[in-house]
C-alpha positions as a Markdown table, in Angstrom:
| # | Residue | x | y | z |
|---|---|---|---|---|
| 1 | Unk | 0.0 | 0.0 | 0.0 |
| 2 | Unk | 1.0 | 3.7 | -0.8 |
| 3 | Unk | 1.8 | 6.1 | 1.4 |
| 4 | Unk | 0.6 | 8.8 | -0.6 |
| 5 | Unk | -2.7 | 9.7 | 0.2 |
| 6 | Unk | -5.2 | 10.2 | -2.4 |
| 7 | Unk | -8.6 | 11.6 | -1.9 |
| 8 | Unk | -11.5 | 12.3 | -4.1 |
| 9 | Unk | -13.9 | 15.1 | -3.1 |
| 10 | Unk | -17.2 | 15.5 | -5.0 |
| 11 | Unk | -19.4 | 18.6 | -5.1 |
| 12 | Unk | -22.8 | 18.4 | -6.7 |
| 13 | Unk | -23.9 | 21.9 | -6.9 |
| 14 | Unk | -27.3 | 23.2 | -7.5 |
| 15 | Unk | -27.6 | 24.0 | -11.3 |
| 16 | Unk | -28.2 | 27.7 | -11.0 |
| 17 | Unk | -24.6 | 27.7 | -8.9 |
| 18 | Unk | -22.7 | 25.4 | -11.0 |
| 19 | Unk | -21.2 | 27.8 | -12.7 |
| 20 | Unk | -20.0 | 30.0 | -9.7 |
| 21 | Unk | -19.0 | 27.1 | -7.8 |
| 22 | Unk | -16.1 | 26.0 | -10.5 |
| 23 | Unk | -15.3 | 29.8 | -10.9 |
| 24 | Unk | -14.5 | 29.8 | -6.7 |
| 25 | Unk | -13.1 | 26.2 | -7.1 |
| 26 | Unk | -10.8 | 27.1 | -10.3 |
| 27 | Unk | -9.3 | 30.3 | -8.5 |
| 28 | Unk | -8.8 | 28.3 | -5.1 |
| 29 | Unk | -7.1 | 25.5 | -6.8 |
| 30 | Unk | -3.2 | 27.1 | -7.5 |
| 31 | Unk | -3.7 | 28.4 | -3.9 |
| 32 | Unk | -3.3 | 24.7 | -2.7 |
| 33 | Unk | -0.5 | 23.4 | -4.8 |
| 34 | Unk | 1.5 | 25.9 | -2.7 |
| 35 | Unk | 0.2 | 23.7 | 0.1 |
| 36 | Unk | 3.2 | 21.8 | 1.9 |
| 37 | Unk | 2.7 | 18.3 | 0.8 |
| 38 | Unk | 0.4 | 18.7 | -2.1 |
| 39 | Unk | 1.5 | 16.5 | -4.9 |
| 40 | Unk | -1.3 | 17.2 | -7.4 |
| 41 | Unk | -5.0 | 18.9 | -6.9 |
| 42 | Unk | -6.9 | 19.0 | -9.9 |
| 43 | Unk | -10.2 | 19.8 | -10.6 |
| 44 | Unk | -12.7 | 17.6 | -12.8 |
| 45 | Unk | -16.5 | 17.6 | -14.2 |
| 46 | Unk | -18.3 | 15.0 | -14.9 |
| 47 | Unk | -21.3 | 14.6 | -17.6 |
| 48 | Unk | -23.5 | 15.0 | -14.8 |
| 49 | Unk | -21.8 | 18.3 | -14.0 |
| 50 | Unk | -20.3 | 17.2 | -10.6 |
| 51 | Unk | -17.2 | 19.1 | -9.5 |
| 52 | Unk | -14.7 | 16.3 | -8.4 |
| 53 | Unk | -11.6 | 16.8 | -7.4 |
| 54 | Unk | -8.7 | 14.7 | -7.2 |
| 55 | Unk | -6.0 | 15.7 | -4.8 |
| 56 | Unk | -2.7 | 13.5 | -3.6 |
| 57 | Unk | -1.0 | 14.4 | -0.7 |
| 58 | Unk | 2.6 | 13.5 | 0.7 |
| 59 | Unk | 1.1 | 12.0 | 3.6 |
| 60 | Unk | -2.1 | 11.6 | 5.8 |
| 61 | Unk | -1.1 | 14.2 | 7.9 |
| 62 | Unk | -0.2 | 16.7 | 5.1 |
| 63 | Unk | -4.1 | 16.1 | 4.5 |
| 64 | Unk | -5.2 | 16.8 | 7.4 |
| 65 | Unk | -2.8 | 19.6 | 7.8 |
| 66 | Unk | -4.9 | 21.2 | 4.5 |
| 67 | Unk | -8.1 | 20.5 | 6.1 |
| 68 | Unk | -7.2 | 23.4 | 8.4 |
| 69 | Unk | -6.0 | 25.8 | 5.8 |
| 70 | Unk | -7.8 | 29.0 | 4.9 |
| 71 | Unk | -8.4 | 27.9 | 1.2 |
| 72 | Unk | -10.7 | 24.7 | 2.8 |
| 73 | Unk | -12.2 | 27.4 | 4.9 |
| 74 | Unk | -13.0 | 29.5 | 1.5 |
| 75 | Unk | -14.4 | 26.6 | -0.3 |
| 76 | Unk | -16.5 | 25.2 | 2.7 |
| 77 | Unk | -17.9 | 28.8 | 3.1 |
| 78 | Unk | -18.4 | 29.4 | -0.9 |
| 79 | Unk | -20.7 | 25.9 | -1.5 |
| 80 | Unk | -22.8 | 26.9 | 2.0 |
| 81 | Unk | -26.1 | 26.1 | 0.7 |
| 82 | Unk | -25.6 | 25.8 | -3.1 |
| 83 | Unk | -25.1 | 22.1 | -3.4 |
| 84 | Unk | -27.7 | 19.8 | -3.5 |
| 85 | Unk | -25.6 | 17.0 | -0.9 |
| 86 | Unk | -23.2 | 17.3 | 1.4 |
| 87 | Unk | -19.5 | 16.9 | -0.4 |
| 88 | Unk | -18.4 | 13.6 | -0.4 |
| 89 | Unk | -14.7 | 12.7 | 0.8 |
| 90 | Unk | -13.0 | 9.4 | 0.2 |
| 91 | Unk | -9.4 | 8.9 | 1.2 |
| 92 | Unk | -7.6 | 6.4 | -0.8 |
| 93 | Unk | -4.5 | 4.4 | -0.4 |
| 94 | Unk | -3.3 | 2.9 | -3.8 |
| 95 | Unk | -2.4 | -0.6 | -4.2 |
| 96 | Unk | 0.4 | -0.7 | -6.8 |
| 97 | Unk | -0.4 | -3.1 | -10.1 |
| 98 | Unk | 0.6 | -4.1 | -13.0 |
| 99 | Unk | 3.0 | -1.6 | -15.3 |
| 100 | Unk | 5.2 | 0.8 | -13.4 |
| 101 | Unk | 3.4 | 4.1 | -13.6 |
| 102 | Unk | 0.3 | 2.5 | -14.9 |
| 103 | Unk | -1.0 | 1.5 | -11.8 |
| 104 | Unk | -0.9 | 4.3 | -9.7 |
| 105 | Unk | -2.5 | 7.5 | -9.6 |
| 106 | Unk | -0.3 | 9.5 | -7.5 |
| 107 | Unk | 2.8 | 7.3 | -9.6 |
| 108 | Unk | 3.4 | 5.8 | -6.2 |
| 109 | Unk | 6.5 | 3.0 | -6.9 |
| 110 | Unk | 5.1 | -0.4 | -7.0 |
| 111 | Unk | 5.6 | -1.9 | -3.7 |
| 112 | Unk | 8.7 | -4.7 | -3.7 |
């Protein structure tokens, strides 16, 4: 197993705030790659119009380090009551398969 945790956040906004949620999530998003820890954030839509972003972090704790950062702060205050659920969070450990680099989101090595 990796040590690099992944996590997955999904938003589902409200359709009349889809478009001003990814606007706030878009000029938040290079605020966190300055994050210590942060090995890739990136934002994603689905056909469904779901915000979803990927994010990979160093470690657990330099997660939960960016769970107290002011840009969390911004994004849990700027989706207050435009989404139609609450966000949903998964945190993810890979499990290295197959082809080198292939198996891995974060590119973790394959474990020996």
């Amino acid at each position: 197993m990796s040590n690099i945790c992944t996590v997955v956040a999904i938003f589902t906004p409200m359709p009349e705030h889809a478009d001003s949620l990814k606007a706030m999530l878009l000029l938040i998003t290079p605020l966190v790659h300055e994050e210590a820890g942060c090995e890739f954030y990136t934002l994603n839509e689905d056909v469904e119009g779901r915000l979803i972003y990927v994010e990979a972090w160093s470690t657990r704790q330099h997660w939960i380090d960016h769970m107290e950062e002011p840009t969390v702060k911004q994004i849990l205050a700027g989706v207050e009551g435009k989404l139609q659920k609450e966000v949903e969070v998964y945190e993810l450990y890979n499990v290295p398969a197959g082809t080198s680099g292939k198996g891995s989101l974060a590119q973790a090595a394959p474990a020996a």
